[in-house]
Every structure is written in C-alpha cells, then in structure tokens.
VOPAGU-2260 file (C-alpha; in pm, 1 decimal, decimal comma):
REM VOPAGU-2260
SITE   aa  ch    i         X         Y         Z
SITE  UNK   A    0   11530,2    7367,5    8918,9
SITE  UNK   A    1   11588,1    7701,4    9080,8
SITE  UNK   A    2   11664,9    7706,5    9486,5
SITE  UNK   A    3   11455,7    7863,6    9724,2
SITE  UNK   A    4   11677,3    8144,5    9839,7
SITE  UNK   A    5   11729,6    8217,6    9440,8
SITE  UNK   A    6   11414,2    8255,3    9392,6
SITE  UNK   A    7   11344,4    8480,6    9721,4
SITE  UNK   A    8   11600,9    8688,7    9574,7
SITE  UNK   A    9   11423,7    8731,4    9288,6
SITE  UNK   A   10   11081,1    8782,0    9403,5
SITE  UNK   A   11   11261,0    9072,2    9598,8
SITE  UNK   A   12   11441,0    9209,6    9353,6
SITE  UNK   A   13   11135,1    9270,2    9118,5
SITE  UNK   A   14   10948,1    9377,0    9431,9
SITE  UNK   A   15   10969,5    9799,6    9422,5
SITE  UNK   A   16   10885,0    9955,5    9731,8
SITE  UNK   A   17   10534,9   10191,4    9684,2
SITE  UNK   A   18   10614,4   10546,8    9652,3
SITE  UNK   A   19   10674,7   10773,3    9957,2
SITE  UNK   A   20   10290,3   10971,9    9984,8
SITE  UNK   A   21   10230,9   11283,7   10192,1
SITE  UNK   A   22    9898,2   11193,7   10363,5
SITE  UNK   A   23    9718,9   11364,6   10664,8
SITE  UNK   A   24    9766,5   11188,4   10998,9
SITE  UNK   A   25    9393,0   11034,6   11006,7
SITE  UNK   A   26    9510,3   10823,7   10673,8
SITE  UNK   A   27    9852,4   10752,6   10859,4
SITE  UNK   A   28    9747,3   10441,6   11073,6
SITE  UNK   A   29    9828,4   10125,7   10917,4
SITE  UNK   A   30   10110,3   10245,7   10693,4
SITE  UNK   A   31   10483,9   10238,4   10697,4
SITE  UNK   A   32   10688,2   10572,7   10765,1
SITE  UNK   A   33   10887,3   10653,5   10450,1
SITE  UNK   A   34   11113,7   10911,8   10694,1
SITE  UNK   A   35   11267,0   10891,5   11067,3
SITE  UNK   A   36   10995,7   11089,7   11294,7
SITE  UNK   A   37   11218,7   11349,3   11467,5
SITE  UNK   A   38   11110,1   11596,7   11752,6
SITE  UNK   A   39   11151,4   11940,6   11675,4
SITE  UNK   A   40   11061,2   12064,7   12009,4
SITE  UNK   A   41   11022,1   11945,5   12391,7
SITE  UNK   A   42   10705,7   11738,0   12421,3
SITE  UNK   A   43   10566,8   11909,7   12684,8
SITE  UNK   A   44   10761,7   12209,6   12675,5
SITE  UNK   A   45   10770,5   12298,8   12998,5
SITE  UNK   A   46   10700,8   12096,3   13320,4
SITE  UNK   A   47   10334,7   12056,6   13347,4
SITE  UNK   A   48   10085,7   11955,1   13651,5
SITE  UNK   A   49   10031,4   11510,0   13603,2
SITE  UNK   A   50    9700,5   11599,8   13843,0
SITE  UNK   A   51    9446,6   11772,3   13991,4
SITE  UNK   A   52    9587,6   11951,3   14274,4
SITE  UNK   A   53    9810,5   12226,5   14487,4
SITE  UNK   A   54   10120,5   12330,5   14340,2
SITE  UNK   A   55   10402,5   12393,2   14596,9
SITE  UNK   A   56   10744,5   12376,2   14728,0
SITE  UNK   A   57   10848,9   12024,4   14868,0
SITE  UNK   A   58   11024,1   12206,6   15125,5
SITE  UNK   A   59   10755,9   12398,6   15245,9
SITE  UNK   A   60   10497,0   12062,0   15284,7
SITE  UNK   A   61   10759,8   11819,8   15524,8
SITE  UNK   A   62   10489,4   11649,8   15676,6
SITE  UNK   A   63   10157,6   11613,4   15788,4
SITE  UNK   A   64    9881,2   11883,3   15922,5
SITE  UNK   A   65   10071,2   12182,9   15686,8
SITE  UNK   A   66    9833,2   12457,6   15608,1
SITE  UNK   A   67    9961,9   12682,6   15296,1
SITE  UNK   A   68    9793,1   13026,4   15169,4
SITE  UNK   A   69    9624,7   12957,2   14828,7
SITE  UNK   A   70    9734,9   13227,8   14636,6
SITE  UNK   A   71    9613,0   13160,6   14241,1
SITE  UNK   A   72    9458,0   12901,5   14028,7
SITE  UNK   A   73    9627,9   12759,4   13702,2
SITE  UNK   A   74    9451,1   12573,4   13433,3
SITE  UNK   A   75    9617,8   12413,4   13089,5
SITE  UNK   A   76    9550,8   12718,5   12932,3
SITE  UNK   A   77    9709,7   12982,8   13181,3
SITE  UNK   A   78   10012,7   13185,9   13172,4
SITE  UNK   A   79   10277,7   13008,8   13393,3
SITE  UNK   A   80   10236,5   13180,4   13728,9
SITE  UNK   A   81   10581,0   13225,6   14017,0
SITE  UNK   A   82   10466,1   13064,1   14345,4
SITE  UNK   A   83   10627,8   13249,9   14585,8
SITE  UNK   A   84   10764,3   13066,5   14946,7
SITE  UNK   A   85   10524,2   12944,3   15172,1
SITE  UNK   A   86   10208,3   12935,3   14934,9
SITE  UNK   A   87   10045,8   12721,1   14683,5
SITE  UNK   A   88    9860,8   12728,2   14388,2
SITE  UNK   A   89    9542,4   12527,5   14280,7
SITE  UNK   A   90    9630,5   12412,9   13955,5
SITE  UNK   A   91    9464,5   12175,2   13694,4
SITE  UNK   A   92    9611,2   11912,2   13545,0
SITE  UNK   A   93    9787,4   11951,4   13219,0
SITE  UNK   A   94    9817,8   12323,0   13373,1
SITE  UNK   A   95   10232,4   12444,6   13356,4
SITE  UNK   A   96   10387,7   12422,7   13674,4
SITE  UNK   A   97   10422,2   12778,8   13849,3
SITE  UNK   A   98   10801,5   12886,7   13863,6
SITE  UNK   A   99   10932,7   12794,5   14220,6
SITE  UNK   A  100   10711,5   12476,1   14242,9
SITE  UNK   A  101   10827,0   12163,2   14220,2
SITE  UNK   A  102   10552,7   11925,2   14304,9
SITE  UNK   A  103   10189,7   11897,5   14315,2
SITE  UNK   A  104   10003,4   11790,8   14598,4
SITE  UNK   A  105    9662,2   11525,7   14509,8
SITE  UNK   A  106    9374,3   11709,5   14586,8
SITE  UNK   A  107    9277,3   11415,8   14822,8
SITE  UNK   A  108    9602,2   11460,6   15002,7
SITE  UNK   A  109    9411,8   11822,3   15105,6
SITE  UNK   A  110    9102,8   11960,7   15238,4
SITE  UNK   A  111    9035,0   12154,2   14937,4
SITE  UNK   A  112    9057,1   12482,0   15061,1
SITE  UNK   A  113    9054,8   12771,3   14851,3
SITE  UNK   A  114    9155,1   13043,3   15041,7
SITE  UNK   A  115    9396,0   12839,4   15265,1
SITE  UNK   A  116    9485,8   12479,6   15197,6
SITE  UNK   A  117    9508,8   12205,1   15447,1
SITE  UNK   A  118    9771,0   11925,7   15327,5
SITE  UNK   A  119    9752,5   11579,1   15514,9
SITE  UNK   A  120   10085,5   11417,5   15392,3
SITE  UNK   A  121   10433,6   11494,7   15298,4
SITE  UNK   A  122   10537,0   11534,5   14921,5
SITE  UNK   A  123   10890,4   11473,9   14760,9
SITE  UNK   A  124   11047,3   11705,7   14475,1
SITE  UNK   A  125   10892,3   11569,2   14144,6
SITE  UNK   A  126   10573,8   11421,7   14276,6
SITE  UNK   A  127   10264,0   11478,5   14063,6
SITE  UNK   A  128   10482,6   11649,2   13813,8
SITE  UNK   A  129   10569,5   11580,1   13416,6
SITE  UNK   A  130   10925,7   11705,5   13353,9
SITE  UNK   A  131   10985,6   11892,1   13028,2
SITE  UNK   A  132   11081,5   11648,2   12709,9
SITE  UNK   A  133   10910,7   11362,6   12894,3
SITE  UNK   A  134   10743,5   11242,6   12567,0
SITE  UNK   A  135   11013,7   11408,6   12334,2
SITE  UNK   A  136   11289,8   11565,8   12332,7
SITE  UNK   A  137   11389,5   11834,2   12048,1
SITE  UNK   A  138   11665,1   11681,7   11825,7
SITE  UNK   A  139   11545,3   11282,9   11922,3
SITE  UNK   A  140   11431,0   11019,1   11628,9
SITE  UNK   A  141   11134,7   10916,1   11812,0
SITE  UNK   A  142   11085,8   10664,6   11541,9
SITE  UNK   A  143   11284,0   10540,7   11243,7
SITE  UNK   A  144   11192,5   10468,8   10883,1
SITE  UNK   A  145   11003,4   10145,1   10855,7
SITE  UNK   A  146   10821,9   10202,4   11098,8
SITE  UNK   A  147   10424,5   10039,2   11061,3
SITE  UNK   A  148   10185,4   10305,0   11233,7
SITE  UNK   A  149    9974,0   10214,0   11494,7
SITE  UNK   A  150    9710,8   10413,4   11751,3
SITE  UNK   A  151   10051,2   10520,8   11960,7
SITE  UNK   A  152   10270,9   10622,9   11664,6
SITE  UNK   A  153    9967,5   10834,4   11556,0
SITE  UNK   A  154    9947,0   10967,0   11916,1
SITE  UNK   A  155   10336,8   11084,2   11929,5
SITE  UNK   A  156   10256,1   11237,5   11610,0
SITE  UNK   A  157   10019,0   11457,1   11676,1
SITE  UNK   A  158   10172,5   11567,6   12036,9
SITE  UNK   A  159   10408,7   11688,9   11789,4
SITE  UNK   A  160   10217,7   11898,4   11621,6
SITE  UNK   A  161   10184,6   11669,7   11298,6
SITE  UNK   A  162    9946,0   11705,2   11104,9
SITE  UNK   A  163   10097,7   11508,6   10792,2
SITE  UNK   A  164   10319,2   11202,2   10716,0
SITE  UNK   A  165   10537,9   11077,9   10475,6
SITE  UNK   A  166   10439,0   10722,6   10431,2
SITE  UNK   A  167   10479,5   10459,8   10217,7
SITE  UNK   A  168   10092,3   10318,5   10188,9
SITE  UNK   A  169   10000,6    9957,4   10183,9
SITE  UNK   A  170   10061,6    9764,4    9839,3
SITE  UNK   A  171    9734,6    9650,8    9660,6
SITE  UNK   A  172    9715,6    9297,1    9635,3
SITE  UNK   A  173    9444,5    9123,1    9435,4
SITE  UNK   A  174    9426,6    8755,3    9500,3
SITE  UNK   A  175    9285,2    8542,2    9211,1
SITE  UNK   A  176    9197,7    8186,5    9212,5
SITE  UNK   A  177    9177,1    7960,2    8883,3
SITE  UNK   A  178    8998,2    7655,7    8837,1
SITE  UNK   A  179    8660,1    7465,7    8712,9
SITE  UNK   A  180    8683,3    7304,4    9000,8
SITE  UNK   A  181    8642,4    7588,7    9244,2
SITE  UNK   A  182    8300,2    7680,6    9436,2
SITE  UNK   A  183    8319,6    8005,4    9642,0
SITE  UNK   A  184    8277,6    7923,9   10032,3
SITE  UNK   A  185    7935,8    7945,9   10132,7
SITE  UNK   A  186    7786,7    7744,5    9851,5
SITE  UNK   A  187    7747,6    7336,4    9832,9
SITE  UNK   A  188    8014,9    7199,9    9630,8
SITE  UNK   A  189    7889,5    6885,1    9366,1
SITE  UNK   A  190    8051,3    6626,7    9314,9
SITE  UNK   A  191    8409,2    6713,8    9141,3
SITE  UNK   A  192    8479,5    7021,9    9298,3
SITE  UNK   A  193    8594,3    7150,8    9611,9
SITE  UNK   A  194    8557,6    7497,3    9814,5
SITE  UNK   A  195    8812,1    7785,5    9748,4
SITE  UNK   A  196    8987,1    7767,3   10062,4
SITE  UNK   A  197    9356,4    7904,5    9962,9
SITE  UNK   A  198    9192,6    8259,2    9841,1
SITE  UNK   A  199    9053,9    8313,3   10146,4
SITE  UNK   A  200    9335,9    8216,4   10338,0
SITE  UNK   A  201    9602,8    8439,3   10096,5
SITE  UNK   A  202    9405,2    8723,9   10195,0
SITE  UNK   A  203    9403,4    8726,3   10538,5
SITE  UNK   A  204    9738,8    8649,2   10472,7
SITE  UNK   A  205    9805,1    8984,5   10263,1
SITE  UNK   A  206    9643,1    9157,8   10482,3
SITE  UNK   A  207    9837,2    9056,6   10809,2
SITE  UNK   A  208   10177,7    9116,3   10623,4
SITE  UNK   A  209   10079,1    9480,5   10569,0
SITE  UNK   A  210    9865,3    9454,2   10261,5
SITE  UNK   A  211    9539,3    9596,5   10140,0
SITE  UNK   A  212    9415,3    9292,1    9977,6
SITE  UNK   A  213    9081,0    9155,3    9760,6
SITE  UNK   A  214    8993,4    8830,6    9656,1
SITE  UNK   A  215    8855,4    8767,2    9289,7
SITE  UNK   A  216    8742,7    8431,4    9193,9
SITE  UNK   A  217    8736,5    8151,2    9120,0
SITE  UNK   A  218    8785,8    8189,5    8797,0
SITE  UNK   A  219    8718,5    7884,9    8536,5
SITE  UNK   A  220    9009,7    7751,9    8341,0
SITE  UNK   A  221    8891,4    7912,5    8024,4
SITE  UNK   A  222    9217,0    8092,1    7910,8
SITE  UNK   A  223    9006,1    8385,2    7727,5
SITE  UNK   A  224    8830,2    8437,8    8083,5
SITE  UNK   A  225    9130,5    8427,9    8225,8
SITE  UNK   A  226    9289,3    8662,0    8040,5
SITE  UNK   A  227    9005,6    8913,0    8014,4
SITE  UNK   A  228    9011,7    8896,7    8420,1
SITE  UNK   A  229    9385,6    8983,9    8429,4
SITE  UNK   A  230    9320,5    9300,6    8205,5
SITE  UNK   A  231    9039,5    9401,8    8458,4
SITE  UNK   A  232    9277,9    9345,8    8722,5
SITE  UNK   A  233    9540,6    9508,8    8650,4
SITE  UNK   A  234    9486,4    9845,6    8719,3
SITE  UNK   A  235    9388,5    9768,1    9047,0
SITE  UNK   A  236    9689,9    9631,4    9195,0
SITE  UNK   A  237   10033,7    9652,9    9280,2
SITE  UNK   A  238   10050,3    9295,2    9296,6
SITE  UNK   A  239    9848,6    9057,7    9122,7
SITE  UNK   A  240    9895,6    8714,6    9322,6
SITE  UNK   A  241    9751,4    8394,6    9085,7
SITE  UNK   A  242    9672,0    8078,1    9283,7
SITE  UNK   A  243    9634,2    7760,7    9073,5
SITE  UNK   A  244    9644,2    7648,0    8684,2
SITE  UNK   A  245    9989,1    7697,6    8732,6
SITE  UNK   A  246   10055,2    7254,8    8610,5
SITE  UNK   A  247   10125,7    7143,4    8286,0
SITE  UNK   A  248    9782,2    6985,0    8198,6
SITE  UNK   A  249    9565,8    7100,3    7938,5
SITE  UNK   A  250    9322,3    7230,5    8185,5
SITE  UNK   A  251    9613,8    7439,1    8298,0
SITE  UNK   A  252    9581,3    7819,0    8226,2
SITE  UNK   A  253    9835,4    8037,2    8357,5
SITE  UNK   A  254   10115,3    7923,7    8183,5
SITE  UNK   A  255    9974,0    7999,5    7887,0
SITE  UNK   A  256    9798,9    8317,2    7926,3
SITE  UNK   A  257   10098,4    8440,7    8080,2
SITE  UNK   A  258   10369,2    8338,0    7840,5
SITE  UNK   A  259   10310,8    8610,7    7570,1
SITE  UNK   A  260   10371,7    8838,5    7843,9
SITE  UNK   A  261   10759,4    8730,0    7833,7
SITE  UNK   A  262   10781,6    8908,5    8152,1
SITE  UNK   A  263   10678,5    8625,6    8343,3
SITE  UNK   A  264   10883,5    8295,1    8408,0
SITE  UNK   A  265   10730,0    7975,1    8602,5
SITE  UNK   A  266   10995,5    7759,2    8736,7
SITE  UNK   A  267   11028,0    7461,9    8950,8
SITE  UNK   A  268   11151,9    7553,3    9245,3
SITE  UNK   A  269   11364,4    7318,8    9540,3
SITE  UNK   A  270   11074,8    7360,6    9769,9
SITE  UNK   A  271   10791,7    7083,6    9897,0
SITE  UNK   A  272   10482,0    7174,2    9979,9
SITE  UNK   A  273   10516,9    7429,4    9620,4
SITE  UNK   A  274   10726,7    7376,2    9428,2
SITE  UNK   A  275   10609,1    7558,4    9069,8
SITE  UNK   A  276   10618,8    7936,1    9106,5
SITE  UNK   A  277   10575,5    8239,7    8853,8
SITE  UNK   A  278   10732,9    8524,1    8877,9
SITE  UNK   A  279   10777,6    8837,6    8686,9
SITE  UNK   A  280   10593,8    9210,9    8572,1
SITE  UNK   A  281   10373,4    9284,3    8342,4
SITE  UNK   A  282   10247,3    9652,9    8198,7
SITE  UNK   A  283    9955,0    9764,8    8398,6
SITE  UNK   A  284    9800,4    9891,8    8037,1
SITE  UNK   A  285    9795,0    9541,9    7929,3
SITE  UNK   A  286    9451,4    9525,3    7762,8
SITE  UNK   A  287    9437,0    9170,0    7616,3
SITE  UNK   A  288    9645,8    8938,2    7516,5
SITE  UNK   A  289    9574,2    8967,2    7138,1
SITE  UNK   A  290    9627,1    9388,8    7139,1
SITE  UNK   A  291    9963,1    9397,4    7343,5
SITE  UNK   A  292   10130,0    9028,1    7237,0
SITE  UNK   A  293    9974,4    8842,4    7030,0
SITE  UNK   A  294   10151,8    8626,4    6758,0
SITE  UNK   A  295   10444,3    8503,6    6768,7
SITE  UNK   A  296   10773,3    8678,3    6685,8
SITE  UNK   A  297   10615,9    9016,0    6891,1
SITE  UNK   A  298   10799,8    9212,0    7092,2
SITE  UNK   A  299   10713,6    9150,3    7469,3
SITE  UNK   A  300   10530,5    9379,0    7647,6
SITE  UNK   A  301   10791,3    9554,8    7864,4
SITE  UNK   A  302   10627,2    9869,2    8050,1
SITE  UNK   A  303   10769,5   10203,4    7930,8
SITE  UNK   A  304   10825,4   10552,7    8094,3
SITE  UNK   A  305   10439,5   10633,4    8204,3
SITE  UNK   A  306   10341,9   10275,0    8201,8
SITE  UNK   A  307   10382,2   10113,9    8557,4
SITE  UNK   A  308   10437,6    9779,1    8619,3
SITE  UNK   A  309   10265,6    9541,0    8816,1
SITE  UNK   A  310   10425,6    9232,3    9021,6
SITE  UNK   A  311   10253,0    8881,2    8916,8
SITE  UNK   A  312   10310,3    8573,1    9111,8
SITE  UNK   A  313   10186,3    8248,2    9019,8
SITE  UNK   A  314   10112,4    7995,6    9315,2
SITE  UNK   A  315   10018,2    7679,6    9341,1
SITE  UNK   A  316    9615,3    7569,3    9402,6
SITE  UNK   A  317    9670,8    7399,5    9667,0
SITE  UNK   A  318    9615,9    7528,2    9975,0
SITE  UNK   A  319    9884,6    7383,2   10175,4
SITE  UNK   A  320   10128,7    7464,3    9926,3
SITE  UNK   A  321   10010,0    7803,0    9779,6
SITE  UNK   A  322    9988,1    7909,7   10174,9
SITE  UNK   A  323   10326,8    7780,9   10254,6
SITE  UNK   A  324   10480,9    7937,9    9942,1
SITE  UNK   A  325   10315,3    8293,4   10018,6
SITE  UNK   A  326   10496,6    8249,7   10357,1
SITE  UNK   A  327   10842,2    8197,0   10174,6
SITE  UNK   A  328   10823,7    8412,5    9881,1
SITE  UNK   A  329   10513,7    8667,2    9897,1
SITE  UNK   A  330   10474,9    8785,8   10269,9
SITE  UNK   A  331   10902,5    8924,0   10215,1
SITE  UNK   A  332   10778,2    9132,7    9879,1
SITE  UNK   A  333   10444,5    9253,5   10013,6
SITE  UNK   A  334   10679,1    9378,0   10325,6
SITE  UNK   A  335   10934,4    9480,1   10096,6
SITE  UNK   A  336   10719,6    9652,4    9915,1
SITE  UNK   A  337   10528,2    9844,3   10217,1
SITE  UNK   A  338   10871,0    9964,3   10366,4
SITE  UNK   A  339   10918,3    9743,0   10645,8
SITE  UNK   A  340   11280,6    9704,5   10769,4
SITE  UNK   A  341   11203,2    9328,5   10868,0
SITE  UNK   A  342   11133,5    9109,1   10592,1
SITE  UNK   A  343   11099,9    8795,3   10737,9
SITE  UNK   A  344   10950,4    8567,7   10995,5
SITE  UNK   A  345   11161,1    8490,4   11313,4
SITE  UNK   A  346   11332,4    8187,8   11333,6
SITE  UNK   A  347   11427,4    7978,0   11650,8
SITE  UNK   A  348   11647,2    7672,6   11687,2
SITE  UNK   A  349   11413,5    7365,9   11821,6
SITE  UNK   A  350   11503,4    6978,9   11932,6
SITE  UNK   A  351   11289,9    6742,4   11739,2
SITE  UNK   A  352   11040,3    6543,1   11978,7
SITE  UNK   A  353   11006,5    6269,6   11644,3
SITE  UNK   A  354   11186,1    6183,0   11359,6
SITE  UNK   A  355   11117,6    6371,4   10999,0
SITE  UNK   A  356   11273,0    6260,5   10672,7
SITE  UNK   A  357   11302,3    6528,9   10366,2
SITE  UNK   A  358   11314,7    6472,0   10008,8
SITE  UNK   A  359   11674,0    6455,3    9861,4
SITE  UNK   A  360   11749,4    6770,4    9634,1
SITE  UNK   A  361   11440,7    6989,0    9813,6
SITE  UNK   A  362   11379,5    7232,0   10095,9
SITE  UNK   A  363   11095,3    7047,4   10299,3
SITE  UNK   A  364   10856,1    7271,3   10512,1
SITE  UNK   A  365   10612,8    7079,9   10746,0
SITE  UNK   A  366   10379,6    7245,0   11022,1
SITE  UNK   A  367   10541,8    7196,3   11381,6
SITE  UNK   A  368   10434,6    7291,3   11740,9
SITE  UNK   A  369   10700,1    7479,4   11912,8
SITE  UNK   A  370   10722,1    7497,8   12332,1
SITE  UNK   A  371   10960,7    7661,9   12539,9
SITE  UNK   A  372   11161,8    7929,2   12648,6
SITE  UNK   A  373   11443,2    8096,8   12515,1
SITE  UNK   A  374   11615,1    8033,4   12861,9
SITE  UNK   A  375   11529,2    7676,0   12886,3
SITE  UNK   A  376   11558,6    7597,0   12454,5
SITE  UNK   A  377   11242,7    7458,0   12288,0
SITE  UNK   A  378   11103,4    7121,1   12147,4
SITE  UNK   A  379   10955,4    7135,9   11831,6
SITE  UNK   A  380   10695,4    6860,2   11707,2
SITE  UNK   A  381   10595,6    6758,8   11360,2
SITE  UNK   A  382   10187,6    6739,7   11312,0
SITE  UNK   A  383   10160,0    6546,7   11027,3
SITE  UNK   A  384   10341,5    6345,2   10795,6
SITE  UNK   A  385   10568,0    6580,6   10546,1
SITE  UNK   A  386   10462,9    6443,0   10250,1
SITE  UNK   A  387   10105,8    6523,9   10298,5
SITE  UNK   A  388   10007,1    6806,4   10512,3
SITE  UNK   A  389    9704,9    6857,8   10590,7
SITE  UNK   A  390    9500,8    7211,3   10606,2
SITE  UNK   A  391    9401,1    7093,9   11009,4
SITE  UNK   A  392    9763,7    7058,1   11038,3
SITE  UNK   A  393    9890,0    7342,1   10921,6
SITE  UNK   A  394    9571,4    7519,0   11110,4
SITE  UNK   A  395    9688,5    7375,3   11460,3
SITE  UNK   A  396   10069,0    7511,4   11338,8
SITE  UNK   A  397   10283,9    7790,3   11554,3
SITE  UNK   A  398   10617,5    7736,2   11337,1
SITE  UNK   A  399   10689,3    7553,4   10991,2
SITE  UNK   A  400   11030,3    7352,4   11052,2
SITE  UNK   A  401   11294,5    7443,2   10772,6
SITE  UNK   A  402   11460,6    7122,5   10667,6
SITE  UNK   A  403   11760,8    7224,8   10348,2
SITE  UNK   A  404   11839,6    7061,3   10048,6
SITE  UNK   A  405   12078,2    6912,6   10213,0
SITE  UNK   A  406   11919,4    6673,2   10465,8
SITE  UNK   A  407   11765,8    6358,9   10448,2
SITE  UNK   A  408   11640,9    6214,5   10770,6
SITE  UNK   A  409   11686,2    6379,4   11092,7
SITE  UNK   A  410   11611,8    6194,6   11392,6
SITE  UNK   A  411   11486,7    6308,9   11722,7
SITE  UNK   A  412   11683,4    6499,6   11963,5
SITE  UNK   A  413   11805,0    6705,1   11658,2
SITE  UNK   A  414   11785,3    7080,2   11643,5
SITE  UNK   A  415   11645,4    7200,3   11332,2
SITE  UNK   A  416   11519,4    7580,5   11227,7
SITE  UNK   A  417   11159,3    7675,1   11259,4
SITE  UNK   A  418   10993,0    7986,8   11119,1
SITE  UNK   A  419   10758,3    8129,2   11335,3
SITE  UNK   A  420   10388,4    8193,9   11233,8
SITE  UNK   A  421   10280,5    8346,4   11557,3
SITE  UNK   A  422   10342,2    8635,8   11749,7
C-alpha cells in the first residue's frame, strides 16, 4: 500500500509544467506568467493632473477668495507647459503637470473662469496630483513568475506598454466517467443506475484549480469502448483524468485497458474516502490498444522524441471519494502543471467540537465546518460520520480535517489539521 504523500510525490513528479507560450495580452487573462513582469519605465512618466482642474503653485493659493490669471490650457495630449508665479493653468485630467506646479485645484473648488480664475479654498503641495512611478517604477518586478492573470494584472500590463506575454496556458483536462451504471444529469435514471454526479463535480473542480476542462461520458464498461474513447481523447488533453472502473470486478475496465500501456500503475493507496489510484503517461499517438501494445511480451508504449505524453489518472467512481482524491492528488498537478507557485490548499490548526475515530494504517479525510479567527483559534466540526460521507456533507463542507496514519481516535478539544476548500 503506497502512502499518501508518496503518491503526491509522484503524481507531481510525472506532472510537467505546459510550455512557456508568447500570446497577445487579450489571450493573457486566466493564465500563469512563465516570467517576472518588470517595469522598464516610470508608469506615468512624469507627474500628471488626477482631475479636472487649475494647475498652480500651493504657495500662491493659501486660502480662500484667491483670484489667479489663467494663462494656458493642458490636455493628456499636450506638451508639458512652465506655469510661471502667480498664474494657473486649466488643465485636464491625465494632462502632465506644467513645470512649477505642484497641485491642481478641483474645478468645483473655482468659479471656472477662463481668463481669470476664482479659487474658494486652500490647496496643499501634492493635491490632485499623480507623482511620477506611481503605478511603476523602471527597474521594479511588478509581478513574479507564477503569477495567475486577472483583469488588474492585464491592466498593469498594458500601462506598460505590453502588448504580449510569456505565459504558461491552462492544462487541458478531459474528465471521463466509466460505468453501465451511469445516466448523464438531466435524464431519469431506472432502476440500477444512478446520475453522473462526480464528472460534473471534477470539472468545476479543474476548472477552479486553473484548468481548461471537458467532461466526456459516461462511458459503458465495455473495455473496446473504452479503449476506442481513450484514443479519441488523447490528443485533446494534457491530462486525461478517469473516474470509476478502477475495482477489481469483472465489470471493472480501467485496469485492464490500461495495463498494456505499462506506463500506468493503480495502487492502493493509505487514504479513506479513495483509496485505489492510477497513475502514470501514456503516448498521445496511442491509437488502440491492439496497434501500439497488444500481445503479450510487447514492448510498452513509452513516448519518443516527437511523441508527447499525456498524464492519466485513474479515480475512484465515487463521488465522495473521486472528489476528495482530486483535492489530494489532482488539483497540486493541474497547478503544477499551469505554473502556479502554490500547490496546495491552506491548512489551519482547529479544536475538535466532537470526537472522530480514523482507520488504523490510513489517512482519514472527513468534511468539517471550520469557525473562527486566526486571533481567537478556530473550532472545527465533523458533518458526518467518517466512514460514510455523504455528497450533502461534503456540499455543506469549508475544510476536510486531515487525520494521519498514525491516529486512531481523537477526542474533542483536540487540535487536528484542516485543509481549506474555501476562500
């Protein structure tokens, strides 16, 4: 039986990151920098107008009832103008602030005069002003590698000047579900089968770790399906992620359609809910399993120079346990794999508010409610009994408690680790 943190390592270890891509800044959002974002100039260059208004010298507006020549106009466009003592300017905002100024007065601080200017109210040195380098500052890693895009990373981009990335884009995950007794959501289920809930849910999963991510499914048990679907599929991922026919019975599929492949291992692993994982790569040229591996004694199918590989896991069908093993081993390679720097869920220390037992020999991970502070500590509570969670459990979830190997009961009052599924 293989540990948990072995077989994290492992997952990770097979888990290449996606190749650095040059891509224009409208296809940047949503993907990881593959290089620190450095300024290579002052962002705004020079200081610049934050209003509409009269550009002037604090010195010369002390107070109320000060009426000041207007001797130009600036806009964003202009030439920067020298204000000369005792004047002002109009100026726009965005406009660069006239040599000599050093603050801009509101326009409904004035009477809007255009020949002379009336100014109700003092102003300090600075006021209504952006200072040069106030959004960057030549020289400055405005941010690192690792980095996931968003709407504001986009933005400092571009008021760079920007108008290309290197970026490491989001991994391809397909998400395929095995079994007979699978009905697609949406459609009434007879008697004997049940709706696919954990494709769905591995998804949305995917996709909130950073992912672009399909669903494909269910697919029966029929191993030749099967394996005609994994051909298909491919060539369309970077990571193939198999939920279900992962047991030993003889409706079980995966095992067997995947075995030729001798890429891919399934092991028990000291986990609960899980527990039996697959794990390896397989050539993304794999046509069938006849063509590339077919009787025994053949060489495996190892991908060569020119033929990439793709990532396989192999998850359990049950929801509760193929979502809580995606959190522990998939969500770290699909991050690992987009370029994140952080890998992992937080964690926080929680007192027990009820007693919860753990198998001897396994790693037991049951939904919990977590409240509190980091100044005052938190409580943690268990929602439903370990040996059977529930989907509505798991649903009303905010943290899965981490019990080790190691422990058997652990009584209230306790502090055990949580992983955090929120925030």
């Amino acid at each position: 039986m293989r540990s948990v943190s072995d077989q994290v390592a492992a997952a990770l270890a097979a888990a290449a990151p996606m190749a650095p891509l040059d891509v224009v800044l409208a296809d940047a959002a949503g993907c990881v920098l593959a290089e620190d974002l450095t300024a290579d100039r002052d962002v705004p260059a020079v200081p610049v107008a934050d209003r509409d208004g009269y550009a002037v010298r604090a010195a010369d507006a002390p107070g109320w009832d000060v009426s000041l020549p207007v001797v130009d106009d600036a806009l964003p466009t202009s030439a920067r103008s020298r204000l000369a003592p005792g004047s002002a300017i109009l100026v726009a905002a965005g406009a660069p602030l006239p040599l000599g100024a050093d603050a801009v007065v509101a326009l409904g601080d004035t009477d809007r005069g255009r020949a002379r200017v009336g100014l109700r109210g003092g102003v300090r040195p600075g006021e209504g002003v952006r200072a040069a380098g106030v959004d960057a500052r030549a020289g400055r890693v405005l941010l690192p590698e690792g980095t996931r895009l968003g709407p504001r990373h986009v933005a400092l981009a571009a008021a760079l000047g920007r108008g290309r990335l290197w970026v490491r884009p989001a991994p391809r995950v397909v998400v395929v579900t095995i079994g007979d007794e699978l009905v697609d959501a949406g459609r009434p289920a007879r008697e004997g089968t049940v709706h696919d809930a954990a494709g769905h849910a591995l998804v949305g999963a995917a996709r909130e770790a950073g992912a672009n991510a399909v669903r494909v499914g269910p697919v029966p048990d029929d191993r030749a399906v099967l394996r005609e679907v994994l051909a298909d599929q491919l060539v369309r991922a970077d990571l193939l992620v198999l939920v279900g026919g992962l047991g030993a019975g003889p409706a079980d599929s995966v095992a067997d359609v995947l075995a030729p492949l001798g890429a891919v291992r399934v092991d028990r692993v000291a986990m609960t809910p899980g527990g039996r994982l697959g794990l390896g790569r397989v050539s993304a040229s794999w046509t069938d399993g006849a063509d590339r591996a077919g009787g025994p004694g053949e060489p495996a199918p190892v991908p060569g120079p020119g033929d990439p590989a793709v990532l396989v896991v192999a998850l359990p069908g049950q929801p509760v346990a193929a979502l809580v093993s995606f959190e522990v081993v998939v969500r770290p390679v699909i991050r690992a794999m987009a370029g994140y720097s952080e890998l992992f869920r937080p964690t926080v220390r929680a007192s027990l508010t009820a007693p919860i037992s753990s198998p001897p020999g396994l790693t037991q991970l049951a939904p919990g409610s977590v409240v509190g502070s980091p100044a005052e500590g938190y409580t943690v509570t268990p929602l439903d009994d370990p040996g059977q969670v529930s989907l509505a459990a798991l649903a009303r979830a905010n943290v899965l408690i981490a019990l080790p190997e190691d422990h058997g009961a652990v009584h209230a009052g306790e502090s055990v680790a949580c992983m955090v599924l929120e925030g």
